[in-house]
C-alpha positions as CSV (number, residue, x, y, z in Angstrom):
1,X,9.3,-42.6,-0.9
2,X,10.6,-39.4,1.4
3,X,13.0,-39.0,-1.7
4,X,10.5,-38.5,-4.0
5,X,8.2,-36.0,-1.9
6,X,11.4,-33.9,-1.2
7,X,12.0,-33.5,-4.4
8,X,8.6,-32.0,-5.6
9,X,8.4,-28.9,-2.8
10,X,7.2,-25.9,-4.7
11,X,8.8,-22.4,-3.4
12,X,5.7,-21.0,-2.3
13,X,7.1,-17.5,-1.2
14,X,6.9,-15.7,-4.7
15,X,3.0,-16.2,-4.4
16,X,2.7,-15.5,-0.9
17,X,4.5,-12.5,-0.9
18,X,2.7,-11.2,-4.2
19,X,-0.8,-12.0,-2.1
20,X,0.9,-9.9,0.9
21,X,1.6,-7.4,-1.0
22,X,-1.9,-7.2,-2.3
23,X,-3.2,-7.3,1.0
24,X,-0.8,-4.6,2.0
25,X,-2.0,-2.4,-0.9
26,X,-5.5,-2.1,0.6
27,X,-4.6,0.2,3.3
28,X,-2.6,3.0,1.8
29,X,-5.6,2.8,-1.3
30,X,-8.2,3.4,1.8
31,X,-6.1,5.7,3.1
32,X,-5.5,8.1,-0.3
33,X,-9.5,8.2,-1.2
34,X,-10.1,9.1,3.1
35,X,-7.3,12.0,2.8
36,X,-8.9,13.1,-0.3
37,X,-12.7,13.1,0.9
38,X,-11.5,15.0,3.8
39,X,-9.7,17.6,1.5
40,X,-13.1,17.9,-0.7
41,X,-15.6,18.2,2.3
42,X,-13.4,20.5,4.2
43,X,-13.0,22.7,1.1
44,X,-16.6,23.1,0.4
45,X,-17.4,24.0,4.1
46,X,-14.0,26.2,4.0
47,X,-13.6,27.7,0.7
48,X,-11.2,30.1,1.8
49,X,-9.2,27.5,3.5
50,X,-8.4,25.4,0.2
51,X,-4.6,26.2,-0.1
52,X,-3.9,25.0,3.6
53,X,-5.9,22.0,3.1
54,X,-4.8,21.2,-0.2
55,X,-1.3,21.4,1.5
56,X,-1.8,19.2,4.3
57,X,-3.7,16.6,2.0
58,X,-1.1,15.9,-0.5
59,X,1.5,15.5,2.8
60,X,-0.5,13.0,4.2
61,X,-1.2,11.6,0.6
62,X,3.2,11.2,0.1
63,X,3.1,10.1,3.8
64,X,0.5,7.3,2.4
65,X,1.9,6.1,-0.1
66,X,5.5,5.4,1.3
67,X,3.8,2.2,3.1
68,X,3.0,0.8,-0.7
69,X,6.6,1.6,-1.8
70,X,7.8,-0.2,1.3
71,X,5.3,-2.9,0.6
72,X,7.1,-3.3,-2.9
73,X,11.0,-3.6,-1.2
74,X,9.2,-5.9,1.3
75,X,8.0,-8.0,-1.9
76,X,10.8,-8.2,-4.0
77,X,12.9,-9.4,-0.2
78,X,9.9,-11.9,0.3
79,X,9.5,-13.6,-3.0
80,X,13.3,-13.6,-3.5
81,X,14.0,-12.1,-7.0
């Protein structure tokens, strides 16, 4: 019987790691629409200040986004491909 149940495990980390990553993606896609609210409020109070803030948002929008990218190595390590 133990035979037979060993020989039907399913290699769950693909699909966990592809939920993770999902999960994962929330925060940097929370994180680029905050960055760029800020950068569209602080504009229209500021307009003279647009260059610097434009500057600093799309800095903090590349600092962002490197957590997805790492998400994806992370993935592609987890789910074993």
């Amino acid at each position: 019987m133990s035979d037979t149940v060993l020989a039907q495990v399913v290699n769950l980390n693909p699909g966990l790691a592809a939920i993770g990553y999902g999960l994962g993606a929330i925060g940097p896609g929370i994180g680029v629409g905050l960055i760029f609210a800020a950068v569209i409020n602080g504009t229209a109070r500021q307009p003279e200040a647009q260059g610097k803030l434009q500057t600093m948002g799309y800095t903090t929008f590349v600092l962002s986004e490197v957590l997805a990218l790492i998400g994806v190595v992370v993935y592609f390590i987890a789910s074993n491909r």
